[in-house]
OpenMM code with the backbone's topology and positions (N, CA, C; nanometers):
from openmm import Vec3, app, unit

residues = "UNK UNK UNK UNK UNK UNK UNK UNK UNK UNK UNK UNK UNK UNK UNK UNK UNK UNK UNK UNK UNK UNK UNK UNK UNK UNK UNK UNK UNK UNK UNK UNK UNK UNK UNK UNK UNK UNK UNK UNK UNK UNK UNK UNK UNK UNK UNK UNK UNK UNK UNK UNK".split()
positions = [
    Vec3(14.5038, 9.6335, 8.0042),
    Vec3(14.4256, 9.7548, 7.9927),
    Vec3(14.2774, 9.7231, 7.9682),
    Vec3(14.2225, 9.6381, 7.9060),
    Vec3(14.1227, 9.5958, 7.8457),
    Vec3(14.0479, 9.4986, 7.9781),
    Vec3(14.1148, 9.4752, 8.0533),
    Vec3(14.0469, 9.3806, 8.1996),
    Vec3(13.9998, 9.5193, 8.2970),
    Vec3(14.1251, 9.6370, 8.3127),
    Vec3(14.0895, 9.7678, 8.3558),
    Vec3(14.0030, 9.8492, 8.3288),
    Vec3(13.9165, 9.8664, 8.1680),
    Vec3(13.8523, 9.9385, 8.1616),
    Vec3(13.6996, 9.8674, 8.1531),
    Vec3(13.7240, 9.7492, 8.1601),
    Vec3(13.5743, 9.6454, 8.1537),
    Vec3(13.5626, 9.6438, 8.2948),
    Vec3(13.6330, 9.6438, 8.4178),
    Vec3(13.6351, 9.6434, 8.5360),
    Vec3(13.5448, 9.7764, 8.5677),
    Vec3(13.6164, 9.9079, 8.5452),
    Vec3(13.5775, 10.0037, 8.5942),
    Vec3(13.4368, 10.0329, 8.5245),
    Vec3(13.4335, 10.0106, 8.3626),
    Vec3(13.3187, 10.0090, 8.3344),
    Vec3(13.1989, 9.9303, 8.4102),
    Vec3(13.1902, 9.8497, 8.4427),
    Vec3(13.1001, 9.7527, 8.5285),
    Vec3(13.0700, 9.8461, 8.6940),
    Vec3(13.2176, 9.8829, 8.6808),
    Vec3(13.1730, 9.9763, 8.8452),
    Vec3(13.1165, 10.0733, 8.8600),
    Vec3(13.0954, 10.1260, 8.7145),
    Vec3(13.0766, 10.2987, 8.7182),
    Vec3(12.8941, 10.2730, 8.6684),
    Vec3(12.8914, 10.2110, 8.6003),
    Vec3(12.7450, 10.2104, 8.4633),
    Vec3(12.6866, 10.0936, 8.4664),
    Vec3(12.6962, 9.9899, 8.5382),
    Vec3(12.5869, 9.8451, 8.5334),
    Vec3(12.5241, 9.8342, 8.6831),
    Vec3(12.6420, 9.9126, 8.7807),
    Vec3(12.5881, 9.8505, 8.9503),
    Vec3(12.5349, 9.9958, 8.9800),
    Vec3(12.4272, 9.9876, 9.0287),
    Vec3(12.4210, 10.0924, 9.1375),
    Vec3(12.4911, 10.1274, 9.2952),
    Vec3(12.6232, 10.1550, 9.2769),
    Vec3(12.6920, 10.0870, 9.4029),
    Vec3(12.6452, 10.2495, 9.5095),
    Vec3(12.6840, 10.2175, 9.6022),
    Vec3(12.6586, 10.3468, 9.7196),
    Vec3(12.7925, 10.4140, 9.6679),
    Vec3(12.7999, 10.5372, 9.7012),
    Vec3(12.9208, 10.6638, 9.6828),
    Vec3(13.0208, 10.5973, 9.7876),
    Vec3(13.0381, 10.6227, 9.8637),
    Vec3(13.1364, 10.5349, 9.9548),
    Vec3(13.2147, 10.3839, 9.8861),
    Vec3(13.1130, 10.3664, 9.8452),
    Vec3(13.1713, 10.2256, 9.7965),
    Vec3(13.2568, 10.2585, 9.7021),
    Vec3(13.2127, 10.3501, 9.5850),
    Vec3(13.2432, 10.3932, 9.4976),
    Vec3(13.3379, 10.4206, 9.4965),
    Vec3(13.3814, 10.5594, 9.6008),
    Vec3(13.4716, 10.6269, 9.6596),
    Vec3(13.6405, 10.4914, 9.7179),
    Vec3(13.5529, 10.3934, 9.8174),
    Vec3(13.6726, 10.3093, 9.8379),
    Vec3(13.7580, 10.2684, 9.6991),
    Vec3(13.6487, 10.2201, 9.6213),
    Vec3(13.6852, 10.1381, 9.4873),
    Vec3(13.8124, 10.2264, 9.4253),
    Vec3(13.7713, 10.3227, 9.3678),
    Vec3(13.8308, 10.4495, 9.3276),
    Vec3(13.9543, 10.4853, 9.3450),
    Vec3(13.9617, 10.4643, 9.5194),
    Vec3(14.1088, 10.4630, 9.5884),
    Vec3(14.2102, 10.3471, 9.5201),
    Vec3(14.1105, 10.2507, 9.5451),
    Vec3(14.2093, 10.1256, 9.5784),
    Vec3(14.2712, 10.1154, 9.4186),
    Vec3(14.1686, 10.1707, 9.3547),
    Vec3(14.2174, 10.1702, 9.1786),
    Vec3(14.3422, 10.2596, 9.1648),
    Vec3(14.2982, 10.3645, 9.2138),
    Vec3(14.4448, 10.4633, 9.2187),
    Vec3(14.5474, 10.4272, 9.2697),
    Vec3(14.5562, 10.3379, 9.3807),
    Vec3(14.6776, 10.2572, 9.4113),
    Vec3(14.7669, 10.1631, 9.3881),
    Vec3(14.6082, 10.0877, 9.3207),
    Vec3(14.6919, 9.9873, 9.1772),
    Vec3(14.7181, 10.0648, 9.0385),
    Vec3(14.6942, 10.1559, 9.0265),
    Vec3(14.7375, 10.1944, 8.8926),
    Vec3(14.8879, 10.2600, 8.9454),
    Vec3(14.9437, 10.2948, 9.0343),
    Vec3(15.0488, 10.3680, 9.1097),
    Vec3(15.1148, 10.2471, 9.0797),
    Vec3(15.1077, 10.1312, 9.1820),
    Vec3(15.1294, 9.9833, 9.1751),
    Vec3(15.2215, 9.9943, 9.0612),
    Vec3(15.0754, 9.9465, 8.9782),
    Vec3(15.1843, 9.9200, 8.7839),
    Vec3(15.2902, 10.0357, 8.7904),
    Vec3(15.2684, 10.1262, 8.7717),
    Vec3(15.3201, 10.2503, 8.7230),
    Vec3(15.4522, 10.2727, 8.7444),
    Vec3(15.5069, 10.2058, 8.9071),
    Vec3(15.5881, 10.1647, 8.9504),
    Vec3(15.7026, 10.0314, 8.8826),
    Vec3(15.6219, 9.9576, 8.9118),
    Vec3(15.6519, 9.8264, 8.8204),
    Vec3(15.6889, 9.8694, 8.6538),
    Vec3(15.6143, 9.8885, 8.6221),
    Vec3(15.6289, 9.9423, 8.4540),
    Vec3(15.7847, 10.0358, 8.4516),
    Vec3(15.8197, 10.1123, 8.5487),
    Vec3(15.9454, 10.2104, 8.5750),
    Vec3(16.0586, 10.1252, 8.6037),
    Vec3(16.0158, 9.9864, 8.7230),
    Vec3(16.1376, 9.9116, 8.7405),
    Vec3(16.1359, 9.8166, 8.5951),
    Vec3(16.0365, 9.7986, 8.5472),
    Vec3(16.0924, 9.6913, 8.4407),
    Vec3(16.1911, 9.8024, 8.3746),
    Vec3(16.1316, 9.9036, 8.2983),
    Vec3(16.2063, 10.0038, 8.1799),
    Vec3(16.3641, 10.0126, 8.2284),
    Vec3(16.3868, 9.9987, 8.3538),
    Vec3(16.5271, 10.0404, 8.4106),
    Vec3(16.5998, 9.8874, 8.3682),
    Vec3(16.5396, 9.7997, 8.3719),
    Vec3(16.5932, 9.6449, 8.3532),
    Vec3(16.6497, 9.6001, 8.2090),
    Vec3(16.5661, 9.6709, 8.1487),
    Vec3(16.5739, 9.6495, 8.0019),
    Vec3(16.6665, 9.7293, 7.9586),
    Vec3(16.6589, 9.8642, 8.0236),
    Vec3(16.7608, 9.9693, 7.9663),
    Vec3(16.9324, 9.8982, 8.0078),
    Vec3(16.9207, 9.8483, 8.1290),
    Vec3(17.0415, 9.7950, 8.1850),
    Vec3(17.0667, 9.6907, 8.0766),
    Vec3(16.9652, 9.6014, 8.0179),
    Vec3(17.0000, 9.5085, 7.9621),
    Vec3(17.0437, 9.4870, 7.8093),
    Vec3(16.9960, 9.6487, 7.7593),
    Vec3(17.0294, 9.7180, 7.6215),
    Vec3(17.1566, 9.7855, 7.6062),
    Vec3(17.1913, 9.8473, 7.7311),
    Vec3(17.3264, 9.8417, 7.7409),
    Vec3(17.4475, 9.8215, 7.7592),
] * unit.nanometer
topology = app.Topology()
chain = topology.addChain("A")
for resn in residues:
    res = topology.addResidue(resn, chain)
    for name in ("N", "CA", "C"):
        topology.addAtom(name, app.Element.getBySymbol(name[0]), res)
């Protein structure tokens, strides 16, 4: 979480990046956060299998 919000911080408030760029970035963040989000759901199912 702490690599994620020093990341985005740097993208949002140190660069002057173009909107587009911005805009790609943005996406691709939303897709990795989906990514985990995913992952984070198959681990919980692993563990639950493995608790019971």
């Amino acid at each position: 979480m702490e690599f994620w919000a020093n990341l985005e911080h740097r993208l949002r408030y140190k660069k002057d990046l173009d909107s587009d760029i911005l805009t790609q970035i943005s996406e691709e963040l939303t897709d990795c956060a989906e990514t985990i989000s995913d992952l984070d759901n198959r681990m919980q199912k692993i563990k639950d299998i493995i608790d019971n």
